[in-house]
Each structure stands twice: as C-alpha cells, then as structure tokens.
MDAnalysis code that builds the backbone (N, CA, C; Angstrom):
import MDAnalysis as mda
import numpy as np

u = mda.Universe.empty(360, n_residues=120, atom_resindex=np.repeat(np.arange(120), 3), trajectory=True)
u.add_TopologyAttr("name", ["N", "CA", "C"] * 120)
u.add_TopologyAttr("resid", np.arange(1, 121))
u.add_TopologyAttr("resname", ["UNK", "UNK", "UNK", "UNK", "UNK", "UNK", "UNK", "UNK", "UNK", "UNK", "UNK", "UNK", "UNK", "UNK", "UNK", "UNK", "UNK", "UNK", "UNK", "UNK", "UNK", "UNK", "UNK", "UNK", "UNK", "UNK", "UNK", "UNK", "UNK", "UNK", "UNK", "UNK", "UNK", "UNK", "UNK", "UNK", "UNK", "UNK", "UNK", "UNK", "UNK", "UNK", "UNK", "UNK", "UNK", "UNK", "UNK", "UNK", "UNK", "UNK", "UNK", "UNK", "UNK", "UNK", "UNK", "UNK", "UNK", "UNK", "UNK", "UNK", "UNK", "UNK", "UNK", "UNK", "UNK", "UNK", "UNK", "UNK", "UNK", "UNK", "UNK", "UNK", "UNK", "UNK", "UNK", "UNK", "UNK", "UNK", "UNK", "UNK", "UNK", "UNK", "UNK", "UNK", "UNK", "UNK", "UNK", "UNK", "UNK", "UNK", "UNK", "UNK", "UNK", "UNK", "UNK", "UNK", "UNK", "UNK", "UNK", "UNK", "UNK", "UNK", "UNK", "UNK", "UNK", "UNK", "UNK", "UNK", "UNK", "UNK", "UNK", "UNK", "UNK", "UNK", "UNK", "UNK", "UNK", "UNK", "UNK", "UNK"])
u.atoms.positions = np.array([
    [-9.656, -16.462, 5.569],
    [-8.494, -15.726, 5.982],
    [-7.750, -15.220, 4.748],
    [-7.374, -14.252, 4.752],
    [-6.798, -13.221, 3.487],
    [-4.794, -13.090, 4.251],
    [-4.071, -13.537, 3.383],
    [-2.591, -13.319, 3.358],
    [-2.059, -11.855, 2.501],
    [-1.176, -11.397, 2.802],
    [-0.667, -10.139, 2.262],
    [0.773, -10.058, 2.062],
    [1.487, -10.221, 1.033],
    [2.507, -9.817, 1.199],
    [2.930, -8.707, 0.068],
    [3.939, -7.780, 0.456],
    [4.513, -6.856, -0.197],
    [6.407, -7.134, -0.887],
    [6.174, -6.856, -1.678],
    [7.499, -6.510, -2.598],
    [7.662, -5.241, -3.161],
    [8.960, -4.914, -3.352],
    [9.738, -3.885, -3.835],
    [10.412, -2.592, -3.496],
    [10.750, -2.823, -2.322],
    [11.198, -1.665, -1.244],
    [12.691, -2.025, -2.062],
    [13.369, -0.710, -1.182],
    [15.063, -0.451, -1.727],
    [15.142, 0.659, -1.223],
    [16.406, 0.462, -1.641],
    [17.324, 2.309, -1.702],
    [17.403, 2.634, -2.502],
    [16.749, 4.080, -2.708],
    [16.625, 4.991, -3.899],
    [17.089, 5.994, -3.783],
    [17.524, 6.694, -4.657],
    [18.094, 8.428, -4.456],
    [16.862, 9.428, -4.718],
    [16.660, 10.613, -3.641],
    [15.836, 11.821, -3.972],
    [15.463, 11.734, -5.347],
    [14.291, 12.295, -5.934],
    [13.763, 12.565, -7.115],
    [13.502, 11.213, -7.938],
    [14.096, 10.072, -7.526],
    [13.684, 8.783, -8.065],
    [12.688, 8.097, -7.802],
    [12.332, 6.581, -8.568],
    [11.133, 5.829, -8.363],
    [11.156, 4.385, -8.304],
    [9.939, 3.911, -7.458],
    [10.295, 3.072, -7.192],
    [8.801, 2.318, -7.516],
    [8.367, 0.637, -7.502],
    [7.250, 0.633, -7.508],
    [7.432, -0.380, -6.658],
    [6.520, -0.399, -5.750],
    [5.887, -1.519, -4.859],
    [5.005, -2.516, -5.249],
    [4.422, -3.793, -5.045],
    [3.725, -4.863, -5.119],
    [3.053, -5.114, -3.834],
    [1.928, -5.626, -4.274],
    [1.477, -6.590, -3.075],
    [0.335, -7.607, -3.757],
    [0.416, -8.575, -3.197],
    [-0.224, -9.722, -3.669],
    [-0.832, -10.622, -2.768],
    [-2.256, -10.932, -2.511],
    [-3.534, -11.311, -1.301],
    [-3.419, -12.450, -2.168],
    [-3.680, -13.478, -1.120],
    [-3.808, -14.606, -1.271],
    [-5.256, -15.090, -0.089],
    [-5.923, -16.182, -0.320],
    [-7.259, -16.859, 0.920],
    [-8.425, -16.253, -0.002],
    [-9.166, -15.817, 0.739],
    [-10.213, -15.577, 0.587],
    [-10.614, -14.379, 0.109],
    [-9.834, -14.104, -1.520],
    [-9.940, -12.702, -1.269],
    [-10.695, -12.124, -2.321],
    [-12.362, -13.432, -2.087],
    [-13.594, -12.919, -3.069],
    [-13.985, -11.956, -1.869],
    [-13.295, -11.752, -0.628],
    [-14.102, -11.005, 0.876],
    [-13.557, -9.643, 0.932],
    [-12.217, -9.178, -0.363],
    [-11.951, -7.978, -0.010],
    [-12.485, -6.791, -0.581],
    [-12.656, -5.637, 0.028],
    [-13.195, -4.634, -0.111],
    [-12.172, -3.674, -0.746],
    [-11.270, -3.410, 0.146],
    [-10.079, -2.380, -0.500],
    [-8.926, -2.980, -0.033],
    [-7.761, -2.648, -1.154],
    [-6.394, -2.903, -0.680],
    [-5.793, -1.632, -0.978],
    [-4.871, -1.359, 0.143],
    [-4.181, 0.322, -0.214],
    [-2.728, -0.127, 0.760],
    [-2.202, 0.732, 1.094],
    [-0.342, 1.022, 1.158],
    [-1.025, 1.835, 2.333],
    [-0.092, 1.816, 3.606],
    [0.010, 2.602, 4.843],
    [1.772, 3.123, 4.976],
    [2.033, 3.428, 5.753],
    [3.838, 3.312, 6.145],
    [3.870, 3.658, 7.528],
    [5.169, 3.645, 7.863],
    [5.588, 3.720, 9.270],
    [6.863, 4.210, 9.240],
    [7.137, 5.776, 9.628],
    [8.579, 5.912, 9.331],
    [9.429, 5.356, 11.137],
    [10.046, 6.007, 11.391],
    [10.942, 5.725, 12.721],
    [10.177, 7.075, 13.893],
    [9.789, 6.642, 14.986],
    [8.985, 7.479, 16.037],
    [7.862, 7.893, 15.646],
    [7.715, 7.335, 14.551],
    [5.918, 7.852, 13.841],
    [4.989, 6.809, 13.614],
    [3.809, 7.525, 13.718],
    [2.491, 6.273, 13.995],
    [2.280, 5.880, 12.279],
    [1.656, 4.348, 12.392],
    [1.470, 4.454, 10.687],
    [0.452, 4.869, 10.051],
    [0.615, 5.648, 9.075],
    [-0.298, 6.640, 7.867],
    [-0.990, 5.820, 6.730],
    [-1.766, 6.610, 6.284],
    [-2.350, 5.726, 5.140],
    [-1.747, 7.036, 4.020],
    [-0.845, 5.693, 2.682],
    [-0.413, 6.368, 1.794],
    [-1.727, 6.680, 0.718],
    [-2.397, 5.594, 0.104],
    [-3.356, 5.093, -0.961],
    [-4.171, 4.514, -0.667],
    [-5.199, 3.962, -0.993],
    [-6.214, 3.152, -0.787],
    [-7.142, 3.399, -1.999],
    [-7.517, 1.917, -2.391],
    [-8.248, 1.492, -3.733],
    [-9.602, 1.027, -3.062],
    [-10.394, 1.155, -3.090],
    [-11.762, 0.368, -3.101],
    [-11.838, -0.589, -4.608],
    [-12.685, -1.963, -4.339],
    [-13.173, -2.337, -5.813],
    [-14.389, -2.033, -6.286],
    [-14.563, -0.705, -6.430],
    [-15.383, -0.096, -7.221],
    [-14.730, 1.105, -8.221],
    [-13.244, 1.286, -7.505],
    [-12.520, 2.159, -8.223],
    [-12.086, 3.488, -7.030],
    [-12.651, 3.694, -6.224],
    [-12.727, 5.039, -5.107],
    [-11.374, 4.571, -4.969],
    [-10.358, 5.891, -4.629],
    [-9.250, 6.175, -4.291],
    [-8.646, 7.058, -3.727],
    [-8.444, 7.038, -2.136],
    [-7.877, 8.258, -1.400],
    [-5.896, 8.094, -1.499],
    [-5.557, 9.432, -1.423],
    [-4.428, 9.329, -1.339],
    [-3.959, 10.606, -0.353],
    [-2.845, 10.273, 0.634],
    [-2.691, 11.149, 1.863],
    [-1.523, 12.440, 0.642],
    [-2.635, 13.632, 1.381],
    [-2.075, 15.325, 0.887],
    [-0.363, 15.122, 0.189],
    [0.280, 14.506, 1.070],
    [1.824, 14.282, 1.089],
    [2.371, 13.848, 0.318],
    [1.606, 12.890, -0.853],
    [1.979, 11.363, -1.985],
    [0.927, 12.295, -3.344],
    [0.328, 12.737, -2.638],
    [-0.784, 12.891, -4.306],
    [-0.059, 13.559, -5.241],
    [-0.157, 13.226, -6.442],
    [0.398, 13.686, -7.534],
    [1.664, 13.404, -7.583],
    [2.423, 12.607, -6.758],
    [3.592, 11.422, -7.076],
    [3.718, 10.178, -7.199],
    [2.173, 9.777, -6.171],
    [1.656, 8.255, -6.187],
    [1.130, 8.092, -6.955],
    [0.742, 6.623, -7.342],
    [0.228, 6.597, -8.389],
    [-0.150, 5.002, -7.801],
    [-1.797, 4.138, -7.304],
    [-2.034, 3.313, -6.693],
    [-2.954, 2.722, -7.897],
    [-3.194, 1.467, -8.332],
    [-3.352, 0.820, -9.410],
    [-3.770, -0.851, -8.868],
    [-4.558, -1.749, -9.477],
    [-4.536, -2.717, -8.885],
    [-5.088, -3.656, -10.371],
    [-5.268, -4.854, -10.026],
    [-5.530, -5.878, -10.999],
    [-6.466, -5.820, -11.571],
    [-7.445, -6.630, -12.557],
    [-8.840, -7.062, -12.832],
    [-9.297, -7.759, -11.546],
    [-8.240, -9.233, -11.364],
    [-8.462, -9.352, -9.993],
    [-8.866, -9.350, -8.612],
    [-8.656, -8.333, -8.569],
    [-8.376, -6.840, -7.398],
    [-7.835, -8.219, -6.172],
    [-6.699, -8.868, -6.778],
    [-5.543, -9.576, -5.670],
    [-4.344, -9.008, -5.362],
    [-3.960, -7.989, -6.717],
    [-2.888, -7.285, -6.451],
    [-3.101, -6.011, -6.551],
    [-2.222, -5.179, -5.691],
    [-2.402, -3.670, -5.666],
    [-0.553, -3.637, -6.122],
    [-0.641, -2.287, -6.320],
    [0.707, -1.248, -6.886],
    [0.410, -0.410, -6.698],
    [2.025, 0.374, -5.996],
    [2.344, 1.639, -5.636],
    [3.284, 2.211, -6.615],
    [3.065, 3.226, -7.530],
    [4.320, 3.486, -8.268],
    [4.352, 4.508, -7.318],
    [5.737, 5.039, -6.716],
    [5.988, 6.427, -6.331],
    [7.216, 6.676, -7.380],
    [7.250, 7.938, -7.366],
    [7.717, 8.739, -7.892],
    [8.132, 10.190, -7.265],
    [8.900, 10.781, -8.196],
    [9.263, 11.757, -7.544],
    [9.883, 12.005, -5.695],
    [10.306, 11.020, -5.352],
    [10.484, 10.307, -4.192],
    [11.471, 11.580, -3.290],
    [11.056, 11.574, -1.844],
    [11.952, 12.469, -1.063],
    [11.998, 11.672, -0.021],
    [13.194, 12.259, 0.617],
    [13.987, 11.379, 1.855],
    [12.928, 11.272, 2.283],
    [11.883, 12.083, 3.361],
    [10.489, 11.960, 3.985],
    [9.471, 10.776, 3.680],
    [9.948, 10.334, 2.805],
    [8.794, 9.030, 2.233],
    [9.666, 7.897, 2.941],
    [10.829, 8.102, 3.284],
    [11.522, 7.298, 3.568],
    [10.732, 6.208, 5.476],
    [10.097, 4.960, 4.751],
    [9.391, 4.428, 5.864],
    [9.635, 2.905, 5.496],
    [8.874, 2.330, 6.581],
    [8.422, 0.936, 6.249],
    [6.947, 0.673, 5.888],
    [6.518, 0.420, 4.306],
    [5.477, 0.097, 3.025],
    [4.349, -0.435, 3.920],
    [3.601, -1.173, 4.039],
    [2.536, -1.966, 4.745],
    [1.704, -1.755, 3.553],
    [1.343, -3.075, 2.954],
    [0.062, -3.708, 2.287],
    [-1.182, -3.712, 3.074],
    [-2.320, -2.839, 2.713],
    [-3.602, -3.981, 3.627],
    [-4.621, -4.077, 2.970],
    [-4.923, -4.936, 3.237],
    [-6.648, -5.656, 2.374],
    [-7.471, -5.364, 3.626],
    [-8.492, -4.895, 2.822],
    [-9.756, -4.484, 4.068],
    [-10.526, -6.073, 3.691],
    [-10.765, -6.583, 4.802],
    [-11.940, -7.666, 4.416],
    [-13.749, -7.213, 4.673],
    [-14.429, -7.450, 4.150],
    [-15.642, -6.964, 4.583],
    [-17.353, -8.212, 4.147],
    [-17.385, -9.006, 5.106],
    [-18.365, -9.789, 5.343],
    [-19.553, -9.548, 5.369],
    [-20.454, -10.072, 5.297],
    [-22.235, -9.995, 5.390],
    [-22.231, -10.195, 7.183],
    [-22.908, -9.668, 7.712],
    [-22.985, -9.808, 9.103],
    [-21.725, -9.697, 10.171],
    [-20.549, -9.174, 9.534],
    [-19.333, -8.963, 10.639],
    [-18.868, -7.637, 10.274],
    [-18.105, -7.195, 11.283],
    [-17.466, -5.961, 11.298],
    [-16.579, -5.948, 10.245],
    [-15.639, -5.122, 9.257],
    [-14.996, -4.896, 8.786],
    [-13.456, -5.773, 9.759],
    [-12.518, -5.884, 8.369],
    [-11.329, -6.841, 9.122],
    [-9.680, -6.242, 8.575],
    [-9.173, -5.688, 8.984],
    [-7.973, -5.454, 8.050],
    [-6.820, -6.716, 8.358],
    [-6.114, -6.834, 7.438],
    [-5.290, -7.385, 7.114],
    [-3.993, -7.211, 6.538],
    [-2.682, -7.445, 7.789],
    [-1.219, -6.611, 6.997],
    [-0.616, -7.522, 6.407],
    [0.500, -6.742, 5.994],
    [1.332, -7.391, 5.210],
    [2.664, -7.411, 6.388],
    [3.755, -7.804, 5.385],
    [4.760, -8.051, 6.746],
    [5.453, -6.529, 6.276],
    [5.497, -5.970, 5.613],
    [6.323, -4.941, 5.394],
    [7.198, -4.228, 4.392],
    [7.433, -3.693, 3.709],
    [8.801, -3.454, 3.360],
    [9.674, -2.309, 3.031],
    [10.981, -2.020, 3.065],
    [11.761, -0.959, 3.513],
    [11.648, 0.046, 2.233],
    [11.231, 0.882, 2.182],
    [11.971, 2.345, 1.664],
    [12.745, 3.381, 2.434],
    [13.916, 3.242, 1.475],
    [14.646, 4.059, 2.141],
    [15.547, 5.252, 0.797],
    [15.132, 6.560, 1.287],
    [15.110, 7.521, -0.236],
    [16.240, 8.175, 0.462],
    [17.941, 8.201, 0.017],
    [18.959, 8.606, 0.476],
    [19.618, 9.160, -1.163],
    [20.467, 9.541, -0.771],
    [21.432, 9.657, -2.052],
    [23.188, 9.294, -1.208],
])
C-alpha cells in the first residue's frame, strides 16, 4: 500500500509562485508515476503534470511553460513549482502515485489535497 501526502498550497497573488510537495510513503519500490491533478469548484479533476520513472513527462496545454514538475533520485517525492500563477489555477492540488504490479491492473493512489488559491 502506497500513502500520499501533499504540502504547500496558500494564497498567492496573480503572476506569483508557489511550489508544492508531495511525499509517498509504503511500498513505493511499486510506483510507476507520480504527477499533480486539481479540482477547481463545479469542475471535474484534471491532470496538471505527470512524471513517469523513466523521466516521460506530460503537462496539461494550460500549466506548460509555467509548471515546472521535478521529482527525487528516489522517485518518493514529486514537486510542482508553478509559476507565473493566474486566478484560473486557482483549485484543490491532488498528489498521485500510479502503482503498477506484475500481474495486476494499474492502481492510483491520492493524496488528501491541498488549497491553491491565486487572488490578489
């Protein structure tokens, strides 16, 4: 079993930055990728980043070239630097570790959350 939690949400002003954490704990010689999703208010949740440990890295049209997704030697912790930040980013963070086994389906795994909120 793989644990997830995230740090570093806040209130930030337009054009500022912020960086996020997340840090897997269990079993996590089983993970495949850890990347950042969000969830703003009446909206379904998105995928911001995503790291594979081989290095592959998608990032959604909306974040590229402000995100900036980074992870350990490890690969226990992932980081989100955003940057260049607009109210619109303004969501709730989600950590997830993909787990991926010999003989089982793929497994994701969240985190509990945490707030960005880009106001001035």
């Amino acid at each position: 079993q793989v644990q997830v939690v995230e740090s570093g949400g806040g209130l930030v002003q337009p054009g500022g930055s912020l960086r996020l954490s997340c840090a897997a704990s269990g079993d996590i010689g089983s993970i495949y990728a850890m990347g950042w999703y969000r969830q703003a208010p009446g909206m379904q949740r998105e995928l911001v980043a995503d790291k594979t440990n081989a290095g592959s890295i998608n990032y959604a049209a909306s974040v590229r070239g402000r995100f900036i997704i980074s992870r350990d030697n490890a690969k226990n912790t992932v980081y989100l630097q955003m940057n260049s930040l607009k109210p619109e980013d303004t969501a709730v963070y989600y950590c997830r570790a993909l787990e991926i086994k010999h003989g089982a389906n793929p497994y994701d795994y969240w985190g509990q959350g945490t707030q960005v909120t880009v106001s001035s």
